[in-house]
C-alpha atoms as one frame of an Amber mdcrd trajectory, in Angstrom:
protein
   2.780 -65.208 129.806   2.628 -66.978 133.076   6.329 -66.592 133.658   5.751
 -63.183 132.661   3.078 -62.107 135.307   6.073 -64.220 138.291   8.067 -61.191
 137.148   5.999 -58.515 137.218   3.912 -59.803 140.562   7.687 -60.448 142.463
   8.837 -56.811 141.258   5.656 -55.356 142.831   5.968 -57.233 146.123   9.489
 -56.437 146.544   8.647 -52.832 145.155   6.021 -53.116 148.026   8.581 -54.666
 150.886  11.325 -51.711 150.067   8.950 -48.884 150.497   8.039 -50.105 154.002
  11.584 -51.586 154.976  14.166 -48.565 153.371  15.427 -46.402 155.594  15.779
 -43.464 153.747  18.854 -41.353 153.598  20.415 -39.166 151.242  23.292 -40.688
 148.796  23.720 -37.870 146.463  23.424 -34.398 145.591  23.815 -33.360 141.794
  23.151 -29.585 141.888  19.879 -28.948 143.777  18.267 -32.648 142.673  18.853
 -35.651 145.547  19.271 -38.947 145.027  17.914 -41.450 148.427  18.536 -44.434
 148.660  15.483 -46.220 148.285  15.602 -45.398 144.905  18.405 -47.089 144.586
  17.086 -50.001 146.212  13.680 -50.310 144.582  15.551 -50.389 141.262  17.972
 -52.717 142.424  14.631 -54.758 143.528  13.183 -54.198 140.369  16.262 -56.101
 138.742  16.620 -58.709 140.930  12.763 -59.725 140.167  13.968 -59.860 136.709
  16.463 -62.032 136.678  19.266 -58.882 135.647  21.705 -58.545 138.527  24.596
 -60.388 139.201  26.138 -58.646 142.012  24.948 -56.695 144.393  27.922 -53.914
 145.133  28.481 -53.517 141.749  24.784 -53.055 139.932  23.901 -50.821 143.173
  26.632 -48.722 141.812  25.744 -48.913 138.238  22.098 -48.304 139.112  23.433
 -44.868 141.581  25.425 -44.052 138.049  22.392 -44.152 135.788  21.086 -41.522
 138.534  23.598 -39.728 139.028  23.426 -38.956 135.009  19.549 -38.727 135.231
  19.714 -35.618 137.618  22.550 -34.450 135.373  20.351 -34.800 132.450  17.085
 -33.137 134.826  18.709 -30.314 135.874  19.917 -29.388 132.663  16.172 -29.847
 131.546  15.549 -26.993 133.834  17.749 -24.820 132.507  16.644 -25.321 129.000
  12.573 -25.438 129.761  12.263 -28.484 128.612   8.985 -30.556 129.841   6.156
 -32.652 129.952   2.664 -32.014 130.298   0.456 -33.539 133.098  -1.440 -35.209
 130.119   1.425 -37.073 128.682   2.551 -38.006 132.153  -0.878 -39.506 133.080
  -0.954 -41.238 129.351   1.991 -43.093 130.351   1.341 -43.786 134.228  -2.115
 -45.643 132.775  -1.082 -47.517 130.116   1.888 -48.789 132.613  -0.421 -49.807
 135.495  -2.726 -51.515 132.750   0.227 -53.535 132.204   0.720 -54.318 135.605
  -3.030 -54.814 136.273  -3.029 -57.330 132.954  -0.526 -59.106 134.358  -1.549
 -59.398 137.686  -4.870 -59.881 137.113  -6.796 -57.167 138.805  -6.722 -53.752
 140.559  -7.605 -55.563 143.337  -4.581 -57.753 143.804  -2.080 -55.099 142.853
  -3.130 -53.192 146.056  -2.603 -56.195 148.052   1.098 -56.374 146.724   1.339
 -52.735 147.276  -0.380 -52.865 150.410  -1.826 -49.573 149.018  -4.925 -48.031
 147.003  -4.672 -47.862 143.284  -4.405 -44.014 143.444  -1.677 -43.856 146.245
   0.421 -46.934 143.688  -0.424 -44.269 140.812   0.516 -40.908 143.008   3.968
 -42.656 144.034   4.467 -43.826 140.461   3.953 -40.467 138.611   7.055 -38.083
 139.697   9.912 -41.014 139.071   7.510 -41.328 135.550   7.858 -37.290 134.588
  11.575 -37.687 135.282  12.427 -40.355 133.233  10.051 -39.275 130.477  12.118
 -35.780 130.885  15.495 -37.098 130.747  14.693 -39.017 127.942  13.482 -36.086
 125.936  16.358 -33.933 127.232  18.719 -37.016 126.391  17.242 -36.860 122.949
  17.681 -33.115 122.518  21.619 -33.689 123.043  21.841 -35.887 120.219  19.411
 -34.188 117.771  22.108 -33.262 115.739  24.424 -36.428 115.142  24.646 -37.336
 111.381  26.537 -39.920 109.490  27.834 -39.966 106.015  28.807 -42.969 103.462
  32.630 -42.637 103.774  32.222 -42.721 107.971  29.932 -45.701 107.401  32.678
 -47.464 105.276  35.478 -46.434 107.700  33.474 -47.657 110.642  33.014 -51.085
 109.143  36.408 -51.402 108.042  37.941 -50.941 111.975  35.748 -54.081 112.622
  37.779 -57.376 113.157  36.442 -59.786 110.591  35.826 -62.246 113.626  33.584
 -60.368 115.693  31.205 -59.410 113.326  27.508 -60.057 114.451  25.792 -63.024
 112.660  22.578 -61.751 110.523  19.425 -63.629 110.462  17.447 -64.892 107.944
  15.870 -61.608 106.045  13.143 -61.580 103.444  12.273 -58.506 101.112   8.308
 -58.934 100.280   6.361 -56.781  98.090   2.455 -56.493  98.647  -0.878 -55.363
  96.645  -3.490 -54.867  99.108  -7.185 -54.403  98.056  -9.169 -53.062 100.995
 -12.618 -54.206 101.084 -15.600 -51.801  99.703 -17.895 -50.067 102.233 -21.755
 -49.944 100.548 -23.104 -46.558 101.013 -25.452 -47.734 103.530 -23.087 -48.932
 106.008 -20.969 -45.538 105.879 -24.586 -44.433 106.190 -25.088 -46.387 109.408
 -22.036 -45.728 110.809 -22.474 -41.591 110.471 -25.662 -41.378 111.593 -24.318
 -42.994 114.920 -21.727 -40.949 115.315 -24.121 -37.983 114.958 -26.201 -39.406
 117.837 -22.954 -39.185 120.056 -21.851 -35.699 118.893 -25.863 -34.610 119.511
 -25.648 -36.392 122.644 -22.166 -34.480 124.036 -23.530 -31.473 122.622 -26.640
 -31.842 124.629 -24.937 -32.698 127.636 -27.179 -35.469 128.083 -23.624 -37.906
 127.759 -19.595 -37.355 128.583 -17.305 -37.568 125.332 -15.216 -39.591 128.138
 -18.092 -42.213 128.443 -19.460 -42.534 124.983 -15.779 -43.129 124.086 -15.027
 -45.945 126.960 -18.481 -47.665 125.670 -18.225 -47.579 122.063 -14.755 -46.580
 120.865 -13.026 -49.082 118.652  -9.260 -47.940 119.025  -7.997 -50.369 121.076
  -5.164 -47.864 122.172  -7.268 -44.837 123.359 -10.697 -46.611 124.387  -9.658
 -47.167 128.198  -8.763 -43.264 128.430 -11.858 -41.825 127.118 -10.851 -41.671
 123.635  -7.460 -39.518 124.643  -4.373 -39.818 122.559  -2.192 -37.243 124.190
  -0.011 -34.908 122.146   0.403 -35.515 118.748   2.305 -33.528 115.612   0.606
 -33.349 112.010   2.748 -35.960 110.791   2.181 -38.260 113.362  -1.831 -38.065
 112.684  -3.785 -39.286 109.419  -4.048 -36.377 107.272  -8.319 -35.856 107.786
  -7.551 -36.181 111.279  -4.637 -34.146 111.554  -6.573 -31.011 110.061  -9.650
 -31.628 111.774  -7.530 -31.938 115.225  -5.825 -28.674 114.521  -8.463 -26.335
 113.512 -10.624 -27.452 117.022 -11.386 -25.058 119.320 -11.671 -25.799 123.200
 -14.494 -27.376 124.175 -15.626 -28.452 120.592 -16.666 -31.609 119.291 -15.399
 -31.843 115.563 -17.436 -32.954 112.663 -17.292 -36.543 111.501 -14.428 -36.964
 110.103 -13.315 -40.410 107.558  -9.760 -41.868 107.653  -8.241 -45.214 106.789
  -9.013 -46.290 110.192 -13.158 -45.867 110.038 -14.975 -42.446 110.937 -14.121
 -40.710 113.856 -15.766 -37.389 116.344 -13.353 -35.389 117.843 -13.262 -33.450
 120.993 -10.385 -30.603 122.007  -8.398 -31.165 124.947  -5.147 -29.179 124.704
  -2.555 -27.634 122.379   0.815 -26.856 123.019   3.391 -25.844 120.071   3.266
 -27.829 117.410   1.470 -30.416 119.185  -2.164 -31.085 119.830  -3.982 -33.351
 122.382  -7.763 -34.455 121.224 -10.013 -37.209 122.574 -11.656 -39.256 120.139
 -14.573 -41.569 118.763 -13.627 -44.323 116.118 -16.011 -46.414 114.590 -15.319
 -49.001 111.730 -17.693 -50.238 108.936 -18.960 -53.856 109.170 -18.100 -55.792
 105.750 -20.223 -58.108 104.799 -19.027 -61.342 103.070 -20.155 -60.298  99.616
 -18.064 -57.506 100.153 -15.031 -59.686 101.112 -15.752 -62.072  97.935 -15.106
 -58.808  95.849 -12.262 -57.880  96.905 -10.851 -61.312  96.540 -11.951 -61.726
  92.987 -10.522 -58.321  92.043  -6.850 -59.020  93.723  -7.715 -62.447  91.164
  -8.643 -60.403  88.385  -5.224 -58.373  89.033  -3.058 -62.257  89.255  -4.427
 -62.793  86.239  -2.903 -59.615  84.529   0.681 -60.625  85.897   0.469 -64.274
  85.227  -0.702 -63.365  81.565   2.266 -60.666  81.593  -0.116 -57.655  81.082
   1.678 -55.980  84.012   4.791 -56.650  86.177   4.092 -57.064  89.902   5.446
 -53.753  90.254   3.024 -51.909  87.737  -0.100 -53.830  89.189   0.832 -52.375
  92.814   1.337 -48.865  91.394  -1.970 -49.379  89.459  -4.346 -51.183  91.708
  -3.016 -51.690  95.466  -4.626 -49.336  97.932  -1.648 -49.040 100.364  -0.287
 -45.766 100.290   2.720 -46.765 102.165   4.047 -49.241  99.185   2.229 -48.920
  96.029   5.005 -46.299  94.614   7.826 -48.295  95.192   6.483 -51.713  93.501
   4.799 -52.728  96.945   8.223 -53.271  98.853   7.711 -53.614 102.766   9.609
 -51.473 105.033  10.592 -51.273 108.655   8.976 -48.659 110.041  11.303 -48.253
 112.576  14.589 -48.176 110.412  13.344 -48.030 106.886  15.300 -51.132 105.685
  13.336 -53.434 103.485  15.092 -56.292 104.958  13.204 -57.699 107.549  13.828
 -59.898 109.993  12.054 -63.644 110.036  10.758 -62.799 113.501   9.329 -60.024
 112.788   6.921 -61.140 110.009   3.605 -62.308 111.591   0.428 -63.869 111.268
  -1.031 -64.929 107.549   1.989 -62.749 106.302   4.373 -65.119 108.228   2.618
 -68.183 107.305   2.718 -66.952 103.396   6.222 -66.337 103.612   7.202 -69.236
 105.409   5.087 -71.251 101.819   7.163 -69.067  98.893  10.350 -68.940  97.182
  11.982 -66.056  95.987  10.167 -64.587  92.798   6.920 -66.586  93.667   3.549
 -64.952  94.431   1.143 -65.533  96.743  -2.680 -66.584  96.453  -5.399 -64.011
  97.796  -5.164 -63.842 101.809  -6.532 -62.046 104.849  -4.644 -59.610 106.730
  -5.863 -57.934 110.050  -3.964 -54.934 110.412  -4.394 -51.337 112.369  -6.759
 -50.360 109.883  -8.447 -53.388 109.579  -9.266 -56.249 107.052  -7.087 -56.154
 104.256  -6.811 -58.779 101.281  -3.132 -59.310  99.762  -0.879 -61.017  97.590
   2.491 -60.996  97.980   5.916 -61.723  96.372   9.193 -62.086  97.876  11.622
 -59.983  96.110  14.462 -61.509  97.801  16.010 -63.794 100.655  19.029 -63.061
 102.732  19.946 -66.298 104.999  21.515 -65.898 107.738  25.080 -64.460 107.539
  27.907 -63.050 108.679  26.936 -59.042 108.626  28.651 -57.385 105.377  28.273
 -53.724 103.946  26.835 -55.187 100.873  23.812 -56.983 102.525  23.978 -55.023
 106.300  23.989 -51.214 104.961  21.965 -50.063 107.394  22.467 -51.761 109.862
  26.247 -50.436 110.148  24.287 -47.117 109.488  22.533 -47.109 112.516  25.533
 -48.576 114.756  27.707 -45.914 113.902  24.646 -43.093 114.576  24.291 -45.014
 118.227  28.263 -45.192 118.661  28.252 -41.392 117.810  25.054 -40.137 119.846
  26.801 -42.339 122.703  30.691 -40.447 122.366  28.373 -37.157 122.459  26.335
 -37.879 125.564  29.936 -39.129 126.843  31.223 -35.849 126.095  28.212 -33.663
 127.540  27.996 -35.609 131.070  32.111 -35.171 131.370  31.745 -31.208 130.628
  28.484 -31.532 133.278  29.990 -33.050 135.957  33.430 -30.188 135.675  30.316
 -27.422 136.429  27.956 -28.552 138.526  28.285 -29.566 142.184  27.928 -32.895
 143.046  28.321 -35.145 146.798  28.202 -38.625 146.922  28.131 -40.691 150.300
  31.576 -41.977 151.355  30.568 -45.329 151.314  31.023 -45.394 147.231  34.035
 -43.432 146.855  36.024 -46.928 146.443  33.088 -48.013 143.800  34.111 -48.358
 139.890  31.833 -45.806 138.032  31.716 -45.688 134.227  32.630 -41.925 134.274
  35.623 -40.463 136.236  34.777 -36.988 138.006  31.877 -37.882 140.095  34.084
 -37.478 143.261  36.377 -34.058 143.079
């Protein structure tokens, strides 16, 4: 962490030195966006602080390139209306200076490496922010359609030369039955009768959502920003929240409304297409430790049934785990991110890591504690399986392969886009890089 906050308290003092020691020119045009050079040089900065460049002539002209694309990839956003809203900008430029401010330490000493107020770092920050965030989304909207099927997936891993395939780490497929703890009435009772106060409260006038949200709020992730969570779809949202949030008028305050996260108020900031942007309240339920001892006698009680071999491990998570996520497919884990059950050692933490770290394959777990997004959770597990570490094969590496070829193919596409872009739209680039290697020919006609 310390060597963490060096990094992120040299990139702000060079960020800091380039804005006052740039001289500013222009180094490109790419249709009617400019690229200066000082953003060239405040990435390059940016790098250095990090440890990434190696030399200077060439990563200046590998950092122009990535421009040079980006205002490909902006204009074209133009064109095609695509955007972002003030809101998710402003999401975005907070939770990034709250990194920075973590780091750092305070507000206060980032505006002595800026030599600047927090608002002028955060005005400066936000139009380089909207242009990423758009480039990425128009980036994204190239490569919407890019599918893969089995016999490519084959092919693909057949072109590889046996010795350069990556090495796998150790993997681990764990299945789960989690018992959540019971809430007494009178607790739920306790816990809607303060969110009432609140709503009465906003309703009255007499106190901000914003504030009640900063003060009491027990998301974590929307607290800071007055309860905001910026645009969301349905899917993305709990289903009790997602129909309260979408049936809100402006200016209301929703109706308490229970998820697996705790009980939550809602307040209407903004809706555009298929997306909605809410503040909210969440509170969770205090469990008390008889309520814990329950729920580790029942997961007990259901051992018991497997040991005795009333149930498989897979019935007794389709019978009596509460996880939606994992109780239909015999309580097998995956990866949210890629959907493989195969996860990575590194990637299991906490008790779950320490569990796994105790068990062989087909063994099961004793009762443990989990703390996860929704809160306390009691477990058992068993891991299904154990891949060590391994040269990567189709057998065991499926998906893997599955994605690489999706990325390979998304990449070829964006190849083929920017070369078509750069035939039709007028671009200048100073003389002093017309000697520099770029990635792409055509930059210079």
């Amino acid at each position: 962490m310390r060597y963490l906050s060096l990094l992120v308290l040299l990139f702000l003092a060079s960020y800091a030195s380039a804005q006052k020691n740039v001289i500013d020119k222009i180094i490109a045009v790419v249709g009617e966006e400019i690229v200066l050079k000082s953003d060239i040089e405040n990435q390059f900065l940016h790098e250095q602080s990090q440890g990434l460049v190696n030399s200077s002539a060439d990563s200046r002209t590998r950092i122009l390139e990535n421009l040079l694309v980006q205002k490909l990839l902006v204009a074209q956003a133009k064109i095609d209306s695509i955007e972002v809203t003030d809101t998710e900008v402003e999401n975005a430029l907070n939770s990034q200076l709250e990194q920075y401010v973590q780091h750092i330490g305070s507000r206060e000493r980032l505006e002595t490496y800026f030599g600047k107020s927090y608002e002028d770092i955060k005005n400066e920050m936000r139009n380089p922010l909207r242009e990423q965030m758009i480039t990425q989304r128009m980036q994204s909207k190239i490569v919407e359609n890019v599918r893969v099927t089995p016999s490519e997936v084959r092919y693909f891993y057949r072109k590889f030369n046996k010795d350069s395939l990556p090495e796998v780490p150790d993997k681990y497929e764990i299945q789960q039955i989690v018992i959540k703890p019971r809430i007494s009435d009178t607790e739920k009772e306790r816990i809607r009768n303060r969110l009432r106060d609140f709503r009465e409260e906003i309703l009255a006038g007499k106190q901000t959502f914003n504030t009640l949200a900063v003060l009491y709020s027990e998301d974590p992730g929307s607290a800071a920003k007055g309860g905001e969570l910026g645009y969301q779809t349905k899917s993305a949202l709990a289903p009790a929240f997602a129909e309260a949030a979408f049936s809100l008028k402006p200016g209301r305050v929703s109706k308490i409304v229970e998820t697996e996260f705790g009980f939550h108020i809602l307040q209407y900031i903004d809706r555009q297409g298929d997306k909605v942007n809410v503040r909210h309240i969440l509170l969770r339920p205090r469990i008390s430790d008889e309520e814990r001892q329950e729920a580790i006698q029942h997961l007990d009680t259901v051992l018991t049934y497997i040991h005795d071999g009333k149930a498989t491990f897979e019935e007794a998570a389709a019978y009596f785990s509460m996880d939606k996520k994992t109780r239909n497919n015999g309580g097998l884990i995956f990866n949210e991110e890629d959907a493989d059950s195969k996860l990575p050692r590194e990637t299991i933490e906490g008790e779950m890591a320490r569990q796994v770290n105790k068990l062989k394959v087909g063994e099961i777990s004793s009762p443990f504690l989990d703390q996860t997004r929704t809160g306390e959770e009691y477990k058992v597990i068993k891991i299904k399986a154990y891949y060590p570490s391994h040269t990567a094969n189709l057998d065991d590496d499926w998906i893997s392969f599955e994605n690489g070829l999706k990325s390979k193919k998304q990449q070829e596409v964006l190849d083929k886009w920017i070369k078509e872009k750069q035939a039709n739209t007028y671009i200048h680039i100073d003389e002093d890089y017309k000697n520099s290697k770029f990635h792409y020919d055509g930059w210079f006609k």
